[in-house]
DOTINU-478844 format. One record per residue (C-alpha): residue in one letter; x, y, z; residue number from 1. Coordinates in steps of 0.05 Angstrom, whole numbers, padded with zeros to 5 digits. Layout:
N
(a (X Y Z) NUM)
...
***
This chain:
516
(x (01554 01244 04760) 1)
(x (01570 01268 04836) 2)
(x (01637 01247 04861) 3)
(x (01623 01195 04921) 4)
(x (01660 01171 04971) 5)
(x (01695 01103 04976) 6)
(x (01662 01060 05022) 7)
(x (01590 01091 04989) 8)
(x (01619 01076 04914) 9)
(x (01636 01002 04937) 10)
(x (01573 00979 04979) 11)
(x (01534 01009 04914) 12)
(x (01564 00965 04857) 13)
(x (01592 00909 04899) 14)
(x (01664 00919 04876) 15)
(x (01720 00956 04837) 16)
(x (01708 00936 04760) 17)
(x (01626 00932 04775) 18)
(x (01635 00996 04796) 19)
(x (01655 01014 04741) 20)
(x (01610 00984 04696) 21)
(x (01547 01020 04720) 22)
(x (01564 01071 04682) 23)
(x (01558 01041 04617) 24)
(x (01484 01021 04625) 25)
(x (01475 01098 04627) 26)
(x (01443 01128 04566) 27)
(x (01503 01161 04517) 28)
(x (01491 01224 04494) 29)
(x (01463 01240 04434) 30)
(x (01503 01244 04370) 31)
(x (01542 01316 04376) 32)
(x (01563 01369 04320) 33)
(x (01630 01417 04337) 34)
(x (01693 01402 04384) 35)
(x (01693 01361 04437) 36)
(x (01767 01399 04479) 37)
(x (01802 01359 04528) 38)
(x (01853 01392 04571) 39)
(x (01915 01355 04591) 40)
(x (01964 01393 04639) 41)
(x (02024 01385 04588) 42)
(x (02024 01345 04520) 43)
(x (02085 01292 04505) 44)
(x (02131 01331 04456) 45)
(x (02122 01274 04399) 46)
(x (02071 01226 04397) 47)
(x (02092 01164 04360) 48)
(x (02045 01104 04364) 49)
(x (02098 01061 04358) 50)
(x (02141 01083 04423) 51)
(x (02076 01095 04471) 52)
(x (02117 01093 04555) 53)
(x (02071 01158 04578) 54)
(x (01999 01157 04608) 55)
(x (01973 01226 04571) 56)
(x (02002 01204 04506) 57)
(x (01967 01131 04509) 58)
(x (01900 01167 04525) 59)
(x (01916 01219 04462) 60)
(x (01934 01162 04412) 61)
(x (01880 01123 04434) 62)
(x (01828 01169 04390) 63)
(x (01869 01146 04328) 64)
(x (01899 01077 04336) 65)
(x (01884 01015 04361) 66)
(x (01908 00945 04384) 67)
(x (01893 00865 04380) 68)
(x (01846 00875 04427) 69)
(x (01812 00920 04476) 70)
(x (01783 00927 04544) 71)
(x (01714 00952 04568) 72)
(x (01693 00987 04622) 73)
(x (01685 00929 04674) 74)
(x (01750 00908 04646) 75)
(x (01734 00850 04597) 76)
(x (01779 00832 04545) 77)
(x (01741 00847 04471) 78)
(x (01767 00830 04399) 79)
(x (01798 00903 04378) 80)
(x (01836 00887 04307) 81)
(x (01835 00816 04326) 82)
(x (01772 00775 04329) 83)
(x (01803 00715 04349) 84)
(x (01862 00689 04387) 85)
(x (01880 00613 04405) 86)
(x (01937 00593 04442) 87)
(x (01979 00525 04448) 88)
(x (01978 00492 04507) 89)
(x (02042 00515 04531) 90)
(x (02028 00585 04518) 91)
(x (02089 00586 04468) 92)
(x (02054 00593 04398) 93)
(x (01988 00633 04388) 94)
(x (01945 00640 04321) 95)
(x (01911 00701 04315) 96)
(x (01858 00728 04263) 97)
(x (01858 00797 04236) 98)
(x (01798 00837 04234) 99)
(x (01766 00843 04153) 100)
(x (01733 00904 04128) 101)
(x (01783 00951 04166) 102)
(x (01810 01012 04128) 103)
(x (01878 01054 04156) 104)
(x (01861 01121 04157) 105)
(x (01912 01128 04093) 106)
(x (01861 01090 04054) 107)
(x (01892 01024 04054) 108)
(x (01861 00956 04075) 109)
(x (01889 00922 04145) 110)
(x (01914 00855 04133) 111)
(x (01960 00809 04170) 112)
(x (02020 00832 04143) 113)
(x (02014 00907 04166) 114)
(x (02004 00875 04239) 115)
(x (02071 00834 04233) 116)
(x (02107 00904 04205) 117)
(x (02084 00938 04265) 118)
(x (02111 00887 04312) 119)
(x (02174 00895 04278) 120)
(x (02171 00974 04281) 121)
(x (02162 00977 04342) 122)
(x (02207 00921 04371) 123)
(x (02262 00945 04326) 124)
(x (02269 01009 04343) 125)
(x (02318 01042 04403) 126)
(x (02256 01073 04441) 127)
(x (02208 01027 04491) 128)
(x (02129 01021 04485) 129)
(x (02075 00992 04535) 130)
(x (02083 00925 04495) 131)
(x (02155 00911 04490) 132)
(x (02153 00864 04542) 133)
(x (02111 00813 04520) 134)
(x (02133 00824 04456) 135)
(x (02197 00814 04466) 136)
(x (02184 00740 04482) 137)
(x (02176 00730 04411) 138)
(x (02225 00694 04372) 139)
(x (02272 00730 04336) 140)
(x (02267 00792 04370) 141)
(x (02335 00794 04395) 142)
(x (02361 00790 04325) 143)
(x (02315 00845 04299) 144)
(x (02342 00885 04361) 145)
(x (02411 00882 04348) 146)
(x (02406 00898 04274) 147)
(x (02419 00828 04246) 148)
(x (02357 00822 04226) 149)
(x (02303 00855 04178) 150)
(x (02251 00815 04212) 151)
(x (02215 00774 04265) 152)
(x (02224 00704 04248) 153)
(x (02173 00679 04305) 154)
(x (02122 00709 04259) 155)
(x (02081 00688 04205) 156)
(x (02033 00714 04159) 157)
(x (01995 00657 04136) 158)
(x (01935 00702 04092) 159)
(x (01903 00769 04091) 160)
(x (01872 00741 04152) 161)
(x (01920 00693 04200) 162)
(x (01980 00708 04231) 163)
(x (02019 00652 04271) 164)
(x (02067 00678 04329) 165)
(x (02120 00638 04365) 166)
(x (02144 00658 04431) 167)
(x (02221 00633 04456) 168)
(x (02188 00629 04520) 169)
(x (02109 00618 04545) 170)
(x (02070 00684 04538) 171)
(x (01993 00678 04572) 172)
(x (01980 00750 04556) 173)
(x (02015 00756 04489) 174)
(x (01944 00776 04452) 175)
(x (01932 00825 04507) 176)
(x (01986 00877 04503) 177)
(x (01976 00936 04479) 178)
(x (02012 00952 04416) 179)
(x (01981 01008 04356) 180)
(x (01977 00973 04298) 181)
(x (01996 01030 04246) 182)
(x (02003 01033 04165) 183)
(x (02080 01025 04173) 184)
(x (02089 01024 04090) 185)
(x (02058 01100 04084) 186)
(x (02095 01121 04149) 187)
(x (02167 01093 04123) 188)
(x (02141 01145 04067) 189)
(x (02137 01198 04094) 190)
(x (02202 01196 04137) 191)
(x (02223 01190 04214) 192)
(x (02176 01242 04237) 193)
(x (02118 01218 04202) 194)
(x (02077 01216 04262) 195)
(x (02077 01295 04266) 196)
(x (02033 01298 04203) 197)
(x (02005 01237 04184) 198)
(x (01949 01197 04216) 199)
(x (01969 01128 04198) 200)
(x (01924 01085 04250) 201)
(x (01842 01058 04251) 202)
(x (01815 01082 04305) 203)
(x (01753 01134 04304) 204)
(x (01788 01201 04297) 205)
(x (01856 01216 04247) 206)
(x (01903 01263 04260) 207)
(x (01878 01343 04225) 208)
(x (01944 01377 04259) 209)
(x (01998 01371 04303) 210)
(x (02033 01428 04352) 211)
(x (02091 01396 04394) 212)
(x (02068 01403 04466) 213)
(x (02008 01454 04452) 214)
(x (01957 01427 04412) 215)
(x (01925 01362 04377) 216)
(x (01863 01362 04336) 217)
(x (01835 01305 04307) 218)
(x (01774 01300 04267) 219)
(x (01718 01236 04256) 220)
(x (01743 01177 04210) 221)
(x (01679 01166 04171) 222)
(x (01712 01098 04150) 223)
(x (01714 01073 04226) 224)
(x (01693 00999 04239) 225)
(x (01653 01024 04298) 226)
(x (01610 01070 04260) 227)
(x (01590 01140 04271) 228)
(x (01629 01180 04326) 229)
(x (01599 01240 04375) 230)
(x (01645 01292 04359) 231)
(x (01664 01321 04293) 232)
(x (01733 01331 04325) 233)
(x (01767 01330 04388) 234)
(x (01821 01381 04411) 235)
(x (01866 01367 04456) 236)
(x (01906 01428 04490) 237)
(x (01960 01437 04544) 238)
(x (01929 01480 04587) 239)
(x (01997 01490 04634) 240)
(x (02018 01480 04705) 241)
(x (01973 01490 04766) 242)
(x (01888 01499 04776) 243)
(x (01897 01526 04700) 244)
(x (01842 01469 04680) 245)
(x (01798 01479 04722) 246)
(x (01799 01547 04708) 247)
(x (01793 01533 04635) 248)
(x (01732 01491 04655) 249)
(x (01705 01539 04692) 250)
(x (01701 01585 04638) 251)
(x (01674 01542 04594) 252)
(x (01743 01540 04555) 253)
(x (01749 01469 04546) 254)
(x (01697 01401 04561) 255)
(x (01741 01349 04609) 256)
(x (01807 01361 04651) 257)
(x (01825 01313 04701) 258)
(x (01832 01339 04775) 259)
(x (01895 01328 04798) 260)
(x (01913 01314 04869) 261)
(x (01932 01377 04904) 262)
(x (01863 01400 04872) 263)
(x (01823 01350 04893) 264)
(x (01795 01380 04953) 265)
(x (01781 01443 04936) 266)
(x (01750 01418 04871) 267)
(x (01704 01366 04922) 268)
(x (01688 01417 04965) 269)
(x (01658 01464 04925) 270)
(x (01587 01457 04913) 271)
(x (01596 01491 04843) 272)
(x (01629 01438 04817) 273)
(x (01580 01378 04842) 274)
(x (01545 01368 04770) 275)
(x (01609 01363 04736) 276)
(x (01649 01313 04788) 277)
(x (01658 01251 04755) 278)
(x (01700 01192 04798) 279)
(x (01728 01123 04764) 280)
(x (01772 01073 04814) 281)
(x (01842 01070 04775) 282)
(x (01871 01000 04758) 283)
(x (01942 01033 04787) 284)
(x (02005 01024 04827) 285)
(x (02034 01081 04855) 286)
(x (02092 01078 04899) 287)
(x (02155 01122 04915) 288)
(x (02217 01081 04880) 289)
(x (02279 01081 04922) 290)
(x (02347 01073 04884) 291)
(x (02394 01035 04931) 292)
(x (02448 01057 04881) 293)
(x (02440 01128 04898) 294)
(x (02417 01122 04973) 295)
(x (02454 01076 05017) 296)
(x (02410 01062 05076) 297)
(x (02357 01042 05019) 298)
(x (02385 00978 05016) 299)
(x (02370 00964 05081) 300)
(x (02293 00933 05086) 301)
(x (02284 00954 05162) 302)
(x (02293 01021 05137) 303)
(x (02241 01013 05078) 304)
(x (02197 00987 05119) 305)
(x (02206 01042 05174) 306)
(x (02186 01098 05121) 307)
(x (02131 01057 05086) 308)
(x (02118 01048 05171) 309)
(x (02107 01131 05186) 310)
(x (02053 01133 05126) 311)
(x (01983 01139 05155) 312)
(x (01945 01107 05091) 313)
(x (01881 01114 05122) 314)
(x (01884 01179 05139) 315)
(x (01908 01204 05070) 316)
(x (01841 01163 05040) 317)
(x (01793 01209 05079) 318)
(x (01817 01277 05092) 319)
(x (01869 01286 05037) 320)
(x (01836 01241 04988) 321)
(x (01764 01255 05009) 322)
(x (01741 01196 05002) 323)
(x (01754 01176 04936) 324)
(x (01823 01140 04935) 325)
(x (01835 01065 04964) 326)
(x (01897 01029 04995) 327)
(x (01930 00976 04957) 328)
(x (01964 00922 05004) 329)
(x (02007 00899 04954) 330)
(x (02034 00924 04879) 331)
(x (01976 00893 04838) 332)
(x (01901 00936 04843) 333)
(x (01858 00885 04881) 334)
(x (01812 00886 04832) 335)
(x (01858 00836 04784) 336)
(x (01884 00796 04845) 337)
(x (01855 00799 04912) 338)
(x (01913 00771 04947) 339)
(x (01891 00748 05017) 340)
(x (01972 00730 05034) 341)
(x (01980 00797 05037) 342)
(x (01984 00829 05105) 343)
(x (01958 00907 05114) 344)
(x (01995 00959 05106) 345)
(x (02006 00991 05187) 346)
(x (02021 01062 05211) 347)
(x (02067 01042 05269) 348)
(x (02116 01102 05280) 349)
(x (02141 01070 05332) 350)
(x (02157 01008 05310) 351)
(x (02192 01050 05250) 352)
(x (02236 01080 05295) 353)
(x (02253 01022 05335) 354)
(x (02274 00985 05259) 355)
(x (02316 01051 05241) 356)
(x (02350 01039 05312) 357)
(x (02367 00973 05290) 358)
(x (02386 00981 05228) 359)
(x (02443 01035 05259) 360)
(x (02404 01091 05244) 361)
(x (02372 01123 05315) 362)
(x (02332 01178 05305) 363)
(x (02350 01178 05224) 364)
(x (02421 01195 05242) 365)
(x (02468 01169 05192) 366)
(x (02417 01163 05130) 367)
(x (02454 01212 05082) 368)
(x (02411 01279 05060) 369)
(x (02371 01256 04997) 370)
(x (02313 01289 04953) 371)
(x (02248 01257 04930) 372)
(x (02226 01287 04860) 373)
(x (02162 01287 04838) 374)
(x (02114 01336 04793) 375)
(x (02083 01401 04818) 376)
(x (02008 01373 04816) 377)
(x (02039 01324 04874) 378)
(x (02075 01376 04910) 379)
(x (02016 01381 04968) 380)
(x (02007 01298 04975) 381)
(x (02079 01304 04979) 382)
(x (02091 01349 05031) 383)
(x (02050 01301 05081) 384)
(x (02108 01238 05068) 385)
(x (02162 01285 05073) 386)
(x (02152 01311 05140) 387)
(x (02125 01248 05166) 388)
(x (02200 01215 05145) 389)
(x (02238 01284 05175) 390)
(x (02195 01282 05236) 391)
(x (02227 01215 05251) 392)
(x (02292 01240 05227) 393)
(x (02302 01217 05160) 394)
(x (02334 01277 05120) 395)
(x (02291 01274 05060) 396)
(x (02277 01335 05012) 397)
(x (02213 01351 04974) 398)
(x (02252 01371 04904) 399)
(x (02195 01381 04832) 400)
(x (02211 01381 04767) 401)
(x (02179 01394 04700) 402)
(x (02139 01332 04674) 403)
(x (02168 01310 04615) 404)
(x (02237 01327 04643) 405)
(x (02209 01278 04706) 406)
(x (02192 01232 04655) 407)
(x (02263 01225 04623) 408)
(x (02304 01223 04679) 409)
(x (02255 01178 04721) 410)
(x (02256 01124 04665) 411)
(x (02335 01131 04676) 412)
(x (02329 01126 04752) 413)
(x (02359 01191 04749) 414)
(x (02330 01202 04825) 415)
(x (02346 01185 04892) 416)
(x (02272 01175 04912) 417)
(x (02217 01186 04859) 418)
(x (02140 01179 04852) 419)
(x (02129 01124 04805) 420)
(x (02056 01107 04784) 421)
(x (02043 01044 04729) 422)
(x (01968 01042 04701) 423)
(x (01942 00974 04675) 424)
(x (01938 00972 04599) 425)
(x (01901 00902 04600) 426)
(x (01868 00873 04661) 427)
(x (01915 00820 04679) 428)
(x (01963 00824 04733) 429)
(x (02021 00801 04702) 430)
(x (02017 00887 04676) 431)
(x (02047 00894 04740) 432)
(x (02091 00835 04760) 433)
(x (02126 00814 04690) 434)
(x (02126 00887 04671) 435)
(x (02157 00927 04729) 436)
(x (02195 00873 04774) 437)
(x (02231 00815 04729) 438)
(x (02292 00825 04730) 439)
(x (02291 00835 04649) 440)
(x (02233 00892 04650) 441)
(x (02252 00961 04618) 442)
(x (02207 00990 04668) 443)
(x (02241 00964 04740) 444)
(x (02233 01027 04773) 445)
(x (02287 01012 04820) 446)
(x (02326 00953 04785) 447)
(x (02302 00903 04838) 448)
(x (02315 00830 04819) 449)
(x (02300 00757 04845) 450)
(x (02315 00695 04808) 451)
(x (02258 00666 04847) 452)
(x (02210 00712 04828) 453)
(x (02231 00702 04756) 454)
(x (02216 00643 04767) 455)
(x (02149 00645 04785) 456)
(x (02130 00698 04728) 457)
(x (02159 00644 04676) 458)
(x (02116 00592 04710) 459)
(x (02063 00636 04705) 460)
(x (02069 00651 04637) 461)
(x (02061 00583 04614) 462)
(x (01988 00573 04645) 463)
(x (01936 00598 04597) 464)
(x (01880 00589 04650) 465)
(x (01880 00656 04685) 466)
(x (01843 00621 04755) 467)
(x (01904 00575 04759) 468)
(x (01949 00641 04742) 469)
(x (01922 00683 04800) 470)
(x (01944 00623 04845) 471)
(x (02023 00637 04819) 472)
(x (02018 00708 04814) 473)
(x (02004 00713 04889) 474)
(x (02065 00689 04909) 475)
(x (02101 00728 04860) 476)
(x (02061 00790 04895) 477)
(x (02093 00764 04963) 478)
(x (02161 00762 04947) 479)
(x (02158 00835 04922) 480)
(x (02116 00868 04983) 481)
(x (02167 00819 05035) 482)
(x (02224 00848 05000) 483)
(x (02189 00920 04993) 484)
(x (02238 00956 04933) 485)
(x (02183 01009 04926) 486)
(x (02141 01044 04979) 487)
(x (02064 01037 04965) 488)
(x (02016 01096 04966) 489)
(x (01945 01112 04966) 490)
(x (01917 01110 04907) 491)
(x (01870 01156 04884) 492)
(x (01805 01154 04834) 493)
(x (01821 01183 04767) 494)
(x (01773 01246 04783) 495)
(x (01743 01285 04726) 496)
(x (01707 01347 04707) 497)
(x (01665 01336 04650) 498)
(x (01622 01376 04611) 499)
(x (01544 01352 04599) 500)
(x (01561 01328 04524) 501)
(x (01602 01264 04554) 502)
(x (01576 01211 04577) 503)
(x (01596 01184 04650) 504)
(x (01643 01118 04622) 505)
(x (01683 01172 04582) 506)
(x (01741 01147 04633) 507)
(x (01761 01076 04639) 508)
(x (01793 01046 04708) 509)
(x (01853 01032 04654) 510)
(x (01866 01097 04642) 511)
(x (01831 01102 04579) 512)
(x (01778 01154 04544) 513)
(x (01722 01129 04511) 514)
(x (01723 01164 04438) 515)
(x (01672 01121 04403) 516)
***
């Protein structure tokens, strides 16, 4: 499918998620022998299911495990291992029904129980997942945390088939986030790295071998709920820093690598490549987090709003982005809450100045020298914010580093200034607001807090009815952009080339690949 631009993709499917959908009314390909080889610019050094926080190894894992439930392309929730879910009216207690006729790909039948063990194994452990957050609303998870407990005492396995969860506090999403339910009996087995050499999960491919950082293969579960799969196996290989990808692409090396930024252009531009272009709106926030800790002036919201101010949005949508990227107003994609509080996001440089001025920094005089650290595929999307903040005088420095060492020392706001992007796992906004900005996330990119808007998310959390919800979540939305802890950016499609033996919904706006 041809990349298009923006404003053509929109006034074709009537919005974001329908946009989406279109694709999935597209004939599939047909059932395919051999190796389907995805290229990912670098592969997370250990994969565990159970401690998922990266973007390339949810998308990995995602060919071999899977959750309660799922989300399609025009981002509906579906039964995954759940087929049912029912919540009390207070959003406090939820009974849930497992899935019958699944099979782990160790040969052992799912049942209730092996969902409550993987709760536990995950929330138990020192590392952090996607799902942490709402789990950790359950009771008894403080206990397990701390060691003084074996298990989660808010849980309970009524048969094969029910499990009954109890929350401390109201949790509206609690069926919704995404944790890998995995054979945690066969993995305690076969000891702490387990996950290097045993495929212990349901989903449509199991693990064949394992090369830290280098290579993945997986091959078809014939056992898979779903049915038949269209690959025997999928690789998937770190093809290394820069336009290696595309090159690999090119030459017929490997089926799918994502176009990163600084490529997009070129890639656009080139007629050569128009067959292969494949565009899907991303359900994203991406913002650059500034640490107040670090940098004083960034505690100071005249001068956040002065260098979210000298950011021409607009401009960075059509010539950088091409077309295919869109401005968020606020932290949450549109396309879960349309927020009309909101007010646009303005280039005014000189209103930016005048705010600097005032905050008793003329011209950026006084701001003290700090870097903004991102990864090299960014470095050219980069450059433009830099020297839009040192043309008004704000001594900021364009600084990369390696990816996963980004990732580490990001997730220990280890930065002055750093690109931070979020992707949806499940289509509610509360991925964004409960997840990156309470004041008891693991996530806060910038440790901002507000007892108010704690407030709000707990309120929130205690309305099952997601219309109602939206009407909370807005002015949750408010008090972040008034307050403005992160700068938003432009976010950009997740663009794709793709080889003729996927189909066009083989990306999800979630971040997602389709691998049944």
């Amino acid at each position: 499918m041809q990349a298009v631009r923006r404003r053509d993709f929109l006034n074709l499917s009537g919005g974001l998620l329908a946009a989406a959908g279109l694709a999935s009314a597209l004939p599939r390909p047909a059932m395919a022998a051999g190796t389907l080889r995805i290229g990912f610019k670098s592969l997370p050094g250990g994969l565990n299911p159970l401690t998922v926080s990266d973007l390339v190894a949810r998308q990995v894992l995602g060919s071999m495990y899977e959750s309660l439930t799922t989300v399609d392309t025009k981002g509906r929730i579906l039964p995954g291992l759940a087929t049912a879910w029912e919540a009390s009216g207070d959003a406090r207690r939820w009974r849930l029904t497992i899935r019958d006729g699944v099979t782990f790909h160790t040969g052992r039948p799912l049942t209730a129980l092996d969902v409550k063990r993987s709760f536990e194994a995950a929330l138990g452990g020192d590392g952090t997942n996607f799902a942490v957050l709402a789990l950790s609303k359950v009771r008894g998870f403080r206990e397990l945390r701390a060691k003084t407990a074996a298990e989660l005492s808010g849980i309970t396995v009524i048969d094969d088939r029910t499990l009954e969860v109890v929350c401390d506090e109201p949790c509206a999403v609690f069926p919704f986030a995404r944790l890998n339910i995995v054979d945690v009996e066969a993995a305690g087995q076969a000891g702490p790295d387990w996950f290097r050499t045993l495929s212990a999960g349901t989903g449509p491919y199991r693990l064949v071998r394992s090369s830290d950082g280098i290579r993945m293969d997986v091959e078809a579960n014939p056992g898979w709920r779903g049915g038949s799969v269209p690959f025997e196996r999928v690789s998937f290989l770190a093809t290394g820093i820069g336009n290696d990808g595309i090159t690999l692409f090119n030459d017929s090396q490997i089926d799918f690598t994502f176009v990163d930024t600084d490529a997009l252009r070129g890639v656009m531009d080139d007629p050569g490549f128009k067959r292969s272009l494949s565009n899907v709106p991303r359900m994203q926030m991406r913002v650059v987090a500034l640490d107040p800790r670090r940098v004083k002036a960034f505690g100071d919201l005249r001068v956040r709003r002065a260098m979210s101010l000298l950011i021409d949005r607009s401009a960075m949508v059509e010539r950088f982005f091409r077309g295919v990227a869109s401005v968020h107003n606020g932290i949450v994609p549109p396309a879960l809450l349309s927020n009309e509080r909101l007010d646009p996001l303005a280039y005014d440089p000189l209103l930016a100045r005048r705010l600097l001025e005032e905050a008793g920094y003329p011209e950026g005089r006084g701001i003290e020298p700090f870097q903004v650290t991102v990864v090299p595929e960014y470095r050219r999307e980069f450059v433009y914010y830099v020297s839009q903040w040192n043309n008004a005088g704000i001594p900021a420095k364009l600084v990369m580093a390696p990816r996963q060492e980004f990732i580490a020392r990001s997730r220990r706001r280890d930065y002055d200034a750093f690109l931070f992007g979020w992707t949806a796992t499940y289509p509610d906004p509360m991925n964004f607001l409960d997840e990156l900005f309470s004041s008891s996330s693991r996530f806060n990119p910038v440790g901002w807090t507000s007892a108010q808007f704690d407030g709000l998310i707990e309120r929130a959390m205690a309305i099952p009815d997601p219309t109602l919800r939206a009407e909370v979540y807005k002015d949750a939305e408010c008090l972040v952009m008034q307050d403005l802890p992160v700068i938003p950016l432009v976010v950009p499609d997740y663009v794709a080339l793709r080889g003729n033996v996927l189909s066009d919904n083989f990306i999800t706006p979630f971040g997602g690949l389709n691998f049944g």
